[in-house]
Backbone as CSV, one residue per row, in Angstrom:
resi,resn,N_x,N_y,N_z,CA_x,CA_y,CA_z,C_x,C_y,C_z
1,UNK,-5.680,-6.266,-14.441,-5.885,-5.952,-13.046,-4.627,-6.309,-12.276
2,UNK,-4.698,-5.560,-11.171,-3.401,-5.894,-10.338,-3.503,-6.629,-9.191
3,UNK,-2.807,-7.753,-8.725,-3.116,-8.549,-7.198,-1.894,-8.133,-6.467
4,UNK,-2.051,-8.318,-5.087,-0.828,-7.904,-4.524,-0.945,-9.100,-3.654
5,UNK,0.415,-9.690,-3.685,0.812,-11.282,-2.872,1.022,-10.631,-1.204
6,UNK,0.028,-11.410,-0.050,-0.628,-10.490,1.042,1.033,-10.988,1.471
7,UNK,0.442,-12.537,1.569,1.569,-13.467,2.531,1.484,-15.143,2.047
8,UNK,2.633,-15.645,2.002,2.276,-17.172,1.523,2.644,-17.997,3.040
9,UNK,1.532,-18.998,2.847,1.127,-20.058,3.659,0.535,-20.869,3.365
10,UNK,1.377,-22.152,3.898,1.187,-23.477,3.799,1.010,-23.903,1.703
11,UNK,2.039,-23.746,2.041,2.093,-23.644,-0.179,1.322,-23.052,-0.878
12,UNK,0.749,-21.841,-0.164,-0.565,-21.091,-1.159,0.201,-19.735,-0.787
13,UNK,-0.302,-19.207,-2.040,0.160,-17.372,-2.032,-1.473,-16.894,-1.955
14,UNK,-1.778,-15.938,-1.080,-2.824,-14.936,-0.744,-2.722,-14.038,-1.368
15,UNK,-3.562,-13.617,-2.368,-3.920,-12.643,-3.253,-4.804,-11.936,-2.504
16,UNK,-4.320,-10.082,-2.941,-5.566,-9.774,-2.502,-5.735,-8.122,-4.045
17,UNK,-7.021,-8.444,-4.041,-7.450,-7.489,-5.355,-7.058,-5.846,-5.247
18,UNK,-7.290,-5.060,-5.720,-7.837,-3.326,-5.567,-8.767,-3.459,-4.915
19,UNK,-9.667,-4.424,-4.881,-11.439,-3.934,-4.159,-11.023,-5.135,-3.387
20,UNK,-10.277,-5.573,-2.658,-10.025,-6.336,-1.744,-10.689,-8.033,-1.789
21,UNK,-11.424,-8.244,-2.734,-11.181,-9.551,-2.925,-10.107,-10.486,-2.912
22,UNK,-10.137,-11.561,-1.863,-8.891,-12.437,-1.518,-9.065,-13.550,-2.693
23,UNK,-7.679,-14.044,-3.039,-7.656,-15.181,-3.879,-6.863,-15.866,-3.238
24,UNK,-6.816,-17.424,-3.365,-5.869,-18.362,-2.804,-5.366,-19.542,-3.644
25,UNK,-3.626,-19.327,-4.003,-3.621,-19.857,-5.199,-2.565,-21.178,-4.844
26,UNK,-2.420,-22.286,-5.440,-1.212,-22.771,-4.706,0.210,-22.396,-5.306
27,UNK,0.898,-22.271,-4.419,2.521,-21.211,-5.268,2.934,-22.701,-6.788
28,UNK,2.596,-23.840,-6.638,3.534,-24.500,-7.930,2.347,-24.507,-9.085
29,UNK,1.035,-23.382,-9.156,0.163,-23.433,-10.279,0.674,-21.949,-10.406
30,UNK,1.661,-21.279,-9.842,2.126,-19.878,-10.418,3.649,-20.215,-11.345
31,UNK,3.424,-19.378,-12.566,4.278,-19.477,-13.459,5.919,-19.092,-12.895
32,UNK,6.142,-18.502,-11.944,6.741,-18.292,-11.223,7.193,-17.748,-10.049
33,UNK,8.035,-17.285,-9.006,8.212,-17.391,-7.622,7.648,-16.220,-7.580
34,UNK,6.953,-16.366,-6.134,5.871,-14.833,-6.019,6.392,-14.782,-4.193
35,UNK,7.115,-13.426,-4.199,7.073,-13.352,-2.469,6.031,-12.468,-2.404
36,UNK,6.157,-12.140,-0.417,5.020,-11.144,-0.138,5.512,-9.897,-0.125
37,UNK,4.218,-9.222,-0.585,4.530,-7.897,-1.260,4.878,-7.484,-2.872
38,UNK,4.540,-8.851,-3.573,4.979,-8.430,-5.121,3.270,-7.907,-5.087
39,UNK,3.564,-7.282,-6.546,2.226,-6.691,-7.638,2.652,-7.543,-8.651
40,UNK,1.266,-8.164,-9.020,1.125,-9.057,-9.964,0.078,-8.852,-10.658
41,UNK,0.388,-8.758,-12.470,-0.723,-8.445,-13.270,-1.503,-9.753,-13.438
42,UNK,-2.451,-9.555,-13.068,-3.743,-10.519,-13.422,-4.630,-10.379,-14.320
43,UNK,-5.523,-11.967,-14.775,-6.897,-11.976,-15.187,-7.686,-12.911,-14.673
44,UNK,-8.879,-12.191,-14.910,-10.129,-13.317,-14.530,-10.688,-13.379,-15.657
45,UNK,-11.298,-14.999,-15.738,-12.127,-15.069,-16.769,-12.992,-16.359,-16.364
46,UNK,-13.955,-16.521,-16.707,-14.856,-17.569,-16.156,-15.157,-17.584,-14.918
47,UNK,-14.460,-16.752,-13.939,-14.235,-16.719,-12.203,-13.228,-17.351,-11.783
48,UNK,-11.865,-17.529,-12.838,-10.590,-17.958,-12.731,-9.661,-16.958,-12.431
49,UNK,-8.763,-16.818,-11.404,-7.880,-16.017,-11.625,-6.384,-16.672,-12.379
50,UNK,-5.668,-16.130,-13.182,-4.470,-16.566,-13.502,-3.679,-15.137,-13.484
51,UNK,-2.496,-15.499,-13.135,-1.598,-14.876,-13.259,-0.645,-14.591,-14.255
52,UNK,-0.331,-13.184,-14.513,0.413,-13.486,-15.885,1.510,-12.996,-15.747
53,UNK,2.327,-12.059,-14.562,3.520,-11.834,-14.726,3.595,-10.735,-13.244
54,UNK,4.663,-10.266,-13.084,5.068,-9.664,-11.648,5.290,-8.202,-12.269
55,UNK,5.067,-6.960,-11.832,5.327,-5.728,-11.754,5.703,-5.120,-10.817
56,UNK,6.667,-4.893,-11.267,8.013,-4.544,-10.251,7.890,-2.616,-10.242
57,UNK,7.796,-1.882,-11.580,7.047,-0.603,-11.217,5.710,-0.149,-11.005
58,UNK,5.004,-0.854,-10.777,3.641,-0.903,-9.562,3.960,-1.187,-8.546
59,UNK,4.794,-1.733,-7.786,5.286,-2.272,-6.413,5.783,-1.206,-6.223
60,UNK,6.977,-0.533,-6.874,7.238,0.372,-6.342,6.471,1.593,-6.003
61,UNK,5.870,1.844,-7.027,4.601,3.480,-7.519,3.824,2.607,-5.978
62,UNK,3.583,1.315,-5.695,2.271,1.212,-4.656,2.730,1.785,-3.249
63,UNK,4.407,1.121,-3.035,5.441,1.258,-2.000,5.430,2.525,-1.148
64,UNK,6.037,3.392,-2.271,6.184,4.762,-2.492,4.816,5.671,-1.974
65,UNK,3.529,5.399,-2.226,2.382,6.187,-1.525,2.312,5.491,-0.534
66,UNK,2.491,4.634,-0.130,2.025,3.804,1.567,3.058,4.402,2.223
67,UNK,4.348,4.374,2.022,5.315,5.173,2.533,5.328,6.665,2.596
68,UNK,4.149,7.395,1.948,3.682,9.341,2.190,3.069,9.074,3.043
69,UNK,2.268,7.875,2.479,0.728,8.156,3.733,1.104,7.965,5.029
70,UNK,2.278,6.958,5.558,2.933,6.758,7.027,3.302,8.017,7.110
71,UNK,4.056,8.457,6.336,5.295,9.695,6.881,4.171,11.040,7.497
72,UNK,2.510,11.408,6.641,1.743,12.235,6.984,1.153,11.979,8.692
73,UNK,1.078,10.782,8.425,0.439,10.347,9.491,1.265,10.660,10.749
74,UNK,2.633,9.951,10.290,3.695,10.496,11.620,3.099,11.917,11.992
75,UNK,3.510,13.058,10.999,3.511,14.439,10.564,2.557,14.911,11.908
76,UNK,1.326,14.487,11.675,0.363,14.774,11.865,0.263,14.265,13.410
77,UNK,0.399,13.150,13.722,0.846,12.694,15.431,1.572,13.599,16.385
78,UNK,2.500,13.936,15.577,4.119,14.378,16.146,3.129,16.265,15.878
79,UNK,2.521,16.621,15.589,2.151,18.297,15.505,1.881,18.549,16.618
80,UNK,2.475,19.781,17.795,1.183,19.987,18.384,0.014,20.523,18.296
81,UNK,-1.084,20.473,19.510,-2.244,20.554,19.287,-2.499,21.877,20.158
């Protein structure tokens, strides 16, 4: 599964799921440095989340459609009516 790091505060990184479940982890129980806006492959097991590594082409592939969906939206503002 994939988490995406929302925003870190107060030494915790904010996870948030595909189905929008929030996680709250503290950043020195992550294997390593997580800013906001990484994609991070995850697991749960027992109702644990751990983290197992950063994906850097999911960030982008995620980037890349949030950035169509603005540009339509402009599109679509900016048309007249």
């Amino acid at each position: 599964m994939f988490v995406s790091c929302d925003r870190i505060e107060d030494g915790y990184a904010v996870l948030v799921s595909d189905d929008e479940t929030v996680y709250t982890l503290p950043l020195h129980s992550l294997p390593f440095d997580v800013r906001e806006g990484d994609t991070l492959v995850a697991h749960i097991s027992n109702g644990c989340l751990t983290v197992l590594g950063r994906d850097d082409e999911q960030r982008k592939s995620r980037q890349e459609r949030i950035l169509s969906m603005f540009e339509k939206l402009k599109e679509k503002r900016n048309k007249p009516q």
